[in-house]
C-alpha positions in Angstrom: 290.2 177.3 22.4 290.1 178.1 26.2 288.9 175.6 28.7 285.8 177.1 29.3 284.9 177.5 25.9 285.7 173.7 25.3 283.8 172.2 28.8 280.9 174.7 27.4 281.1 172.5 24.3 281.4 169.2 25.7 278.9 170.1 27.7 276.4 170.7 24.7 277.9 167.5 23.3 276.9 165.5 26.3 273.3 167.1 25.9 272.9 165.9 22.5 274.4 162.4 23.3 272.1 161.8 26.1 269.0 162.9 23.8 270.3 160.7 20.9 270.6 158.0 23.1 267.5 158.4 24.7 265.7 158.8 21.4 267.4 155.9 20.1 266.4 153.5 23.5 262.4 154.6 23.3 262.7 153.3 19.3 264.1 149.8 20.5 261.6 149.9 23.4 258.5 150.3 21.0 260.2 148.3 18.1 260.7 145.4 20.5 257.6 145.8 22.8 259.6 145.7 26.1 257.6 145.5 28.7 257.9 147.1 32.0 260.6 145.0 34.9 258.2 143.5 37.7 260.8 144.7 40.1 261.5 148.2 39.0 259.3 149.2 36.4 262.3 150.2 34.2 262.0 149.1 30.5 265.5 148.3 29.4 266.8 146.8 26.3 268.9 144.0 25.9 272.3 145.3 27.0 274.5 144.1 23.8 272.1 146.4 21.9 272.8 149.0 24.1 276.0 149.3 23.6 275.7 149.4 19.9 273.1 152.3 20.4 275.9 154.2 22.9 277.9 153.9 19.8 275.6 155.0 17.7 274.9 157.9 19.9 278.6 159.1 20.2 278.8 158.9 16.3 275.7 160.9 15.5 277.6 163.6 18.4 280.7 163.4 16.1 278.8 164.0 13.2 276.7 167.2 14.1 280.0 168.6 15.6 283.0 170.1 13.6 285.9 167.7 13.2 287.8 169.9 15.8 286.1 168.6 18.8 285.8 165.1 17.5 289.3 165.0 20.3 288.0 166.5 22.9 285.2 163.6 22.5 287.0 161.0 22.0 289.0 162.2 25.7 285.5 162.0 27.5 283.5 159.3 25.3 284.6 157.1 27.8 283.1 158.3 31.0 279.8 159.1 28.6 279.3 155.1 27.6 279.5 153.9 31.5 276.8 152.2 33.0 274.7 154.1 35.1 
């Protein structure tokens, strides 16, 4: 596959991570009844289960992707479960 084929679908990969992950934080949020910060207003989970929902995130990207990128993902998973 060329490179801009595979950034194209990395790209789309990212996407669904970030939605997943998103998706998956609000549920937590809600489940737990997190409350707003007092300083910043953001509503953050507790960060031991957010790194099990990163890694449930990459895995539901490695699922809904053919086994041929699962590679390319694994190359860039890293820079996708950072810390903002």
């Amino acid at each position: 596959m060329d490179q801009a084929t595979e950034r194209m679908f990395l790209g789309l990969a990212h996407a669904l991570f970030m939605n997943r992950l998103h998706l998956l934080r609000l549920t937590e949020v809600v489940r737990l009844h997190i409350e707003p910060n007092q300083d910043d207003g953001n509503m953050d989970v507790p960060s031991e289960l957010d790194k099990e929902l990163r890694q449930q995130a990459i895995d539901y990207v490695l699922t809904c992707l053919p086994e041929e990128f699962a590679p390319a993902i694994h190359r860039v998973k890293a820079d996708w479960l950072r810390p903002a």
